[in-house]
C-alpha positions as CSV (number, residue, x, y, z in Angstrom):
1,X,9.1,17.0,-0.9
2,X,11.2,13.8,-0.1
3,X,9.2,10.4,0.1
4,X,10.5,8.2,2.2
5,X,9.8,4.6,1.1
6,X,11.6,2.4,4.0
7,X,8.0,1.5,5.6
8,X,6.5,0.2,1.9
9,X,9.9,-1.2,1.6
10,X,9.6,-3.5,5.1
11,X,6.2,-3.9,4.5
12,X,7.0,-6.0,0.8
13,X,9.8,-7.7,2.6
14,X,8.0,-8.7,5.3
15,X,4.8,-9.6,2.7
16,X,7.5,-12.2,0.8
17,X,9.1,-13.7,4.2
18,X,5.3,-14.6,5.2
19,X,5.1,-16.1,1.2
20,X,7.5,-18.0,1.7
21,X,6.7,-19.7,5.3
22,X,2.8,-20.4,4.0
23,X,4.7,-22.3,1.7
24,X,6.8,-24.0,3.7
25,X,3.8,-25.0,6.4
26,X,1.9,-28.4,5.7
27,X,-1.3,-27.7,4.3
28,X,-4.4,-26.8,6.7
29,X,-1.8,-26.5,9.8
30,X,-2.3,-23.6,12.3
31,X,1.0,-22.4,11.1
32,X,0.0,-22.0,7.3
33,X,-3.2,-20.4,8.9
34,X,-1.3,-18.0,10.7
35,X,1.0,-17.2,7.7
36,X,-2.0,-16.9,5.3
37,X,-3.4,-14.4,7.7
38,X,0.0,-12.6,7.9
39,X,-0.2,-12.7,4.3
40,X,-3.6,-10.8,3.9
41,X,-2.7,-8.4,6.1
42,X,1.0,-7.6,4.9
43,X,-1.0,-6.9,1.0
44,X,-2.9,-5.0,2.4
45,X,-1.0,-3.1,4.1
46,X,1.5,-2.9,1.3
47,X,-1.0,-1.4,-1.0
48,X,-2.0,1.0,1.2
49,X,1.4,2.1,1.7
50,X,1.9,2.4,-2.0
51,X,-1.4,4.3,-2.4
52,X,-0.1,6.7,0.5
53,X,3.1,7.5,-1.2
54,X,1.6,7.6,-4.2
55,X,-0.7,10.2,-3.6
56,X,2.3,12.4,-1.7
57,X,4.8,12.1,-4.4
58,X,2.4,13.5,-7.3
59,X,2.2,16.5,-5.4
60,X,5.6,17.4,-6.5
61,X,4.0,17.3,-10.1
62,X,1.8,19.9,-9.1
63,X,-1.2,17.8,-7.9
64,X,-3.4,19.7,-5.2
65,X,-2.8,17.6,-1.6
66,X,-7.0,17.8,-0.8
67,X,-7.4,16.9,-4.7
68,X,-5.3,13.7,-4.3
69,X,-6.8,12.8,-0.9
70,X,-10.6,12.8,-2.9
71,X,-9.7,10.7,-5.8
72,X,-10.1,6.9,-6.3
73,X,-6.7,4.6,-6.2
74,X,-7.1,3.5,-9.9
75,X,-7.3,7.6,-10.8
76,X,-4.3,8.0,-9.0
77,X,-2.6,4.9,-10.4
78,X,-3.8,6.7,-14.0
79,X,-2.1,9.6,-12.8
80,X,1.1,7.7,-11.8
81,X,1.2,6.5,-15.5
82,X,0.8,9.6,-16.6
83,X,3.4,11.3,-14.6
84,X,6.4,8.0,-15.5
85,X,6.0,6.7,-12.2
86,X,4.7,3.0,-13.6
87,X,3.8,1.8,-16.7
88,X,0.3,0.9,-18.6
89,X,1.0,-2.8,-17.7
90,X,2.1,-1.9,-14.2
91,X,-1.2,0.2,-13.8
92,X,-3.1,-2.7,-15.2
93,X,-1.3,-5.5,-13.1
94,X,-2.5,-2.5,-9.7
95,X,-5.8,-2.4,-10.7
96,X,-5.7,-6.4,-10.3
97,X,-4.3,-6.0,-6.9
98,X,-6.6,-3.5,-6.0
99,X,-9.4,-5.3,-7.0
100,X,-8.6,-8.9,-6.2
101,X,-7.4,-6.7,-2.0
102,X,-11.2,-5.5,-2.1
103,X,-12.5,-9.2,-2.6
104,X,-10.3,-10.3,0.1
105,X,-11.2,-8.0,2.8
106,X,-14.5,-10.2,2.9
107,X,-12.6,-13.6,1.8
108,X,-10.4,-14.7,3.8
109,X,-10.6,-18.8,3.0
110,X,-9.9,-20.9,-0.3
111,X,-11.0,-18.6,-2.4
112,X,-8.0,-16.2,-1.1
113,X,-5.6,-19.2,-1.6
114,X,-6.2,-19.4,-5.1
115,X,-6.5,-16.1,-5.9
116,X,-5.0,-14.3,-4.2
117,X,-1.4,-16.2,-3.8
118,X,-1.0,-16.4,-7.7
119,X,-0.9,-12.8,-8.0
120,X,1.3,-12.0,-5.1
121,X,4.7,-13.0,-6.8
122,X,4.2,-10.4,-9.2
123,X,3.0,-8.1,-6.6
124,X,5.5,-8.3,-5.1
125,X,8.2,-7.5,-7.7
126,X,5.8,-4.6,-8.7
127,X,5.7,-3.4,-5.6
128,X,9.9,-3.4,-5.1
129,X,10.0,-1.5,-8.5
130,X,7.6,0.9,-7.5
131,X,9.4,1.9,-3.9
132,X,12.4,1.8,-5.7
133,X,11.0,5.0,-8.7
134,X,9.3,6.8,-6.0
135,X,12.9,6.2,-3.7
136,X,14.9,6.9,-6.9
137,X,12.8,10.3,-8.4
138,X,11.6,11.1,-5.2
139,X,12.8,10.1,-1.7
140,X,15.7,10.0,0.1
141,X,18.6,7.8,0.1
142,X,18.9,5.5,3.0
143,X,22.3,4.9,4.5
């Protein structure tokens, strides 16, 4: 099976652009509202990605597809330790973003500014390192 990783790819380059501009947007404008809404949405998004590709890619270390589909993120994160794919602090820094992207599905205000925005630089590069194993071991090249 090849993964193809240009969507979580986009998705974390995309995620960092909208960093960046909530950044850049004086403080309680419509614009930083608009990033910071871009921003919940792109990590989201981003983790699901992961998760998704993720759960395809240990198939090919003999992982039953239906098996996969049933278990929690942080098993399969376990599993993606297991099988090289991350690291025990990588795993540990995901279950931090999975947790902290379960708090912010209901909070969307300050509390997701502070938060939320200090863990999204490592995010970030965490997520860039993972797309680029999975692309590496596991996908296809992109022209």
């Amino acid at each position: 099976m090849e993964l193809n990783t240009d969507h979580l790819l986009r998705c974390l380059l995309t995620l960092e652009a909208a960093v960046e501009r909530y950044g850049q947007s004086a403080p309680d404008s419509m614009d930083q509202e608009v990033f910071r809404n871009a921003i919940i949405k792109g990590y989201e998004l981003s983790q699901e990605t992961s998760f998704k590709l993720l759960r395809k890619g240990l198939v090919a270390f003999g992982h039953g597809t239906r098996k996969l589909d049933s278990l929690p993120v942080k098993e399969i994160l376990r599993l993606a330790a297991i099988h090289g794919l991350m690291g025990l602090e990588e795993v540990e820094r995901w279950f931090a973003y999975r947790d902290n992207r379960n708090d912010t599905a209901h909070e969307y205000g300050e509390r997701f500014a502070c938060e939320t925005l200090k863990l999204l630089p490592d995010f970030i590069v965490d997520g860039k390192r993972l797309e680029s194993v999975l692309r590496e071991r596991l996908g296809r090249g992109r022209a």
